[in-house]
N, C-alpha and C positions, 0 to 999 in steps of 0.2 A: 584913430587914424582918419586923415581927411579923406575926403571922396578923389581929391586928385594925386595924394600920396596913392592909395589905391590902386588907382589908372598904372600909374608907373612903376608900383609892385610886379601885377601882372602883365606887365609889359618883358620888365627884366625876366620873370620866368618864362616867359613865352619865347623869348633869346634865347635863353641859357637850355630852354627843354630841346629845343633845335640843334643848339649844337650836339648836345649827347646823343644825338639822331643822326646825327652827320658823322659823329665820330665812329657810331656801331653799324656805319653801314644799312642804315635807314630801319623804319618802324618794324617793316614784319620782315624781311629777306633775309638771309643767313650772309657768312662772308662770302667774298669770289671763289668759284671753284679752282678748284688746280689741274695745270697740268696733268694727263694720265704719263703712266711708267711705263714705257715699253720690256718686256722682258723677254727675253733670247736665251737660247742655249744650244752650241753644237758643242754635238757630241764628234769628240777629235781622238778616239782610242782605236787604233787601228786593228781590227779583230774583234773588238767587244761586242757581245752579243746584246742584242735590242733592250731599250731602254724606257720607262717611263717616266714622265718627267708630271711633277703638281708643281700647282700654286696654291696656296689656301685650300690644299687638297682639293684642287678642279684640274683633271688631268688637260691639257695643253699638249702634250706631244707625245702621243702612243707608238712603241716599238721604235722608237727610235733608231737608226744605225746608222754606223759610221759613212759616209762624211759628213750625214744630213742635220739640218737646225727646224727649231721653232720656237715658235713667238709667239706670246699674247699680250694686249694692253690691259692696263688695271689703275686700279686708282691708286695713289702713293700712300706710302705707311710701312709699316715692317712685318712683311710677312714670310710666312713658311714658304722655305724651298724643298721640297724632294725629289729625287733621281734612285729610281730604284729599278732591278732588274726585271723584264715583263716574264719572264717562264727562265726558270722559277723565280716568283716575286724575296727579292732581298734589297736590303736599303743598301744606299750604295752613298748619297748624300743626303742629309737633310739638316738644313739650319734657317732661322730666320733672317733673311737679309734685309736693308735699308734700301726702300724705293722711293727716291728723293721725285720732285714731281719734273716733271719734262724732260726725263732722262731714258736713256738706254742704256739697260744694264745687261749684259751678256756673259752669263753662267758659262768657260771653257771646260769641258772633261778634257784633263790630260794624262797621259802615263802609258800603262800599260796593262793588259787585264788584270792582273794581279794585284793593281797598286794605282788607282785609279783617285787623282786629286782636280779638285773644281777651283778653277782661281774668276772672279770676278772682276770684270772690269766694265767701267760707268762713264758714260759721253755724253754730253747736253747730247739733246734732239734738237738740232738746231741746222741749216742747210749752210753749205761753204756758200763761199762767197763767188760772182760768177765766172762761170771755166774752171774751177776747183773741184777736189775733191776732198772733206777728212779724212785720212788715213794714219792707219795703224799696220804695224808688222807684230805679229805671236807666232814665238816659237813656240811647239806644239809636238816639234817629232822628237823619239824618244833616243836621241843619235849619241853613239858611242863616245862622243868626245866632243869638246866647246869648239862651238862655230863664230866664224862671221857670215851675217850676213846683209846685202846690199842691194839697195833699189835704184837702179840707173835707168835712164830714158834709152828705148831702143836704139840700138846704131849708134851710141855711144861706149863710151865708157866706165866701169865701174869706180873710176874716182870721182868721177859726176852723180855718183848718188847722192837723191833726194831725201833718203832714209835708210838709215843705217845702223848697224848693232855690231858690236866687237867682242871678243871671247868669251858668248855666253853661252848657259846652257838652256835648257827645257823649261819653257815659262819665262821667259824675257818675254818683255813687250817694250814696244818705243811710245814714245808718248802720241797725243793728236797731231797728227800735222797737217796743214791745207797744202796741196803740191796742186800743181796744173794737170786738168786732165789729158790722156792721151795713153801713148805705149811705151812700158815699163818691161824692164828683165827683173829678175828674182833671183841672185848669186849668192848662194850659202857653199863656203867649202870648209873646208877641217881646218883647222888649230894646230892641232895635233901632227896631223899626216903633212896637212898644205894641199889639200887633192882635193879637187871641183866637185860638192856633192850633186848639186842642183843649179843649172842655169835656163829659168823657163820663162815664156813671159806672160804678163796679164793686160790687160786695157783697165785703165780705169776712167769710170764717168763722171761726166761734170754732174755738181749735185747733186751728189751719193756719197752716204759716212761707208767707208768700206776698210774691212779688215782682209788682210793678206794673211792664211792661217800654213807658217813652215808645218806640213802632216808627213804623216808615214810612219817607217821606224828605222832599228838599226841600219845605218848603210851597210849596203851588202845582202842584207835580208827582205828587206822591203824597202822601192825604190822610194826617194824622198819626193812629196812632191809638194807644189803650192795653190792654193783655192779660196779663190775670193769669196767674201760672204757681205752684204751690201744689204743697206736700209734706204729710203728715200725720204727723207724727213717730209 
């Protein structure tokens, strides 16, 4: 081979070794990190006694009780959920869940003590847009018969609701929705009867993912009530 055949051999490798360096994300670096996972859990069982909650067996929210939540961030991947009772210790949930990266996944306990189910639900971390807020409604109370229920702007009225759900029961959820922030009523009545269970209201704020969680239990037994629970991305 000539000396300038040569030249132009290690010319073209000296290209082509670059791009394979360009393509893996350069010589020595690993790829881009991800997004951490936010992970949430209230506990919404009205009565149940204190709770502990792991991730990857790192306990995150000791004695938990109803109405309260907690949170930790972690890195995404698929790990162990447990919720087990704090005195005396018994499992209550444990599964591995998907924690996609830059999300917020929030573990609900619902039901009743007796009968206590976890339904998950998963939300980009991501901030509305300005004067908004994301919002969600989860039914959550354990109520004797299918409800509607309806999110109207104060001082108006419930056919102006922004979000809204129709004869369901325990563990409906409405999808994300961006609405404006301000003040909101909270209208859940029976199906069943037609009689007003709950009309109360909340504020919600601009720039906050916020769930409306319908709590309590049977009407009639335990008054229905509603309780915001908010992240700020």
């Amino acid at each position: 081979m000539s000396m300038g055949s040569r030249k132009h051999l290690n010319a073209l490798l000296a290209v082509i070794g670059a791009g394979v360096l360009l393509a893996c994300g350069g010589g020595g670096g690993g790829g881009a990190s991800q997004s951490p996972t936010t992970v949430r859990v209230i506990q919404s069982v009205d009565g149940a006694p204190p709770v502990n909650v792991f991730l990857a067996g790192t306990l995150f929210a000791g004695n938990l009780v109803y109405p309260n939540s907690g949170q930790i961030e972690t890195a995404p991947g698929n790990k162990p959920l447990s919720i087990n009772l704090a005195d005396p210790p018994g499992p209550i949930y444990d599964q591995t869940i998907d924690l996609p990266p830059g999300q917020i996944v929030t573990a609900i306990a619902v039901g009743a003590f007796t009968s206590v189910n976890v339904d998950l639900v998963a939300d980009p971390r991501r901030a509305p847009s300005a004067g908004n807020v994301n919002f969600r409604v989860f039914h959550a109370a354990p109520l004797t018969q299918p409800v509607n229920i309806s999110v109207y702007p104060a001082g108006g009225s419930p056919s102006a609701a922004v979000v809204s759900m129709t004869n369901v029961e325990q563990r409906a959820v409405t999808p994300l929705t961006s609405v404006a922030a301000g003040n909101y009523r909270v209208r859940v009545t029976g199906v069943t009867s037609g009689t007003q269970i709950a009309d109360v209201p909340i504020t919600l704020v601009a720039g906050r993912i916020s769930y409306a969680l319908v709590q309590g239990g049977p009407e009639g037994i335990v008054d229905t009530v509603v309780r915001l629970y908010e992240i700020t991305p």
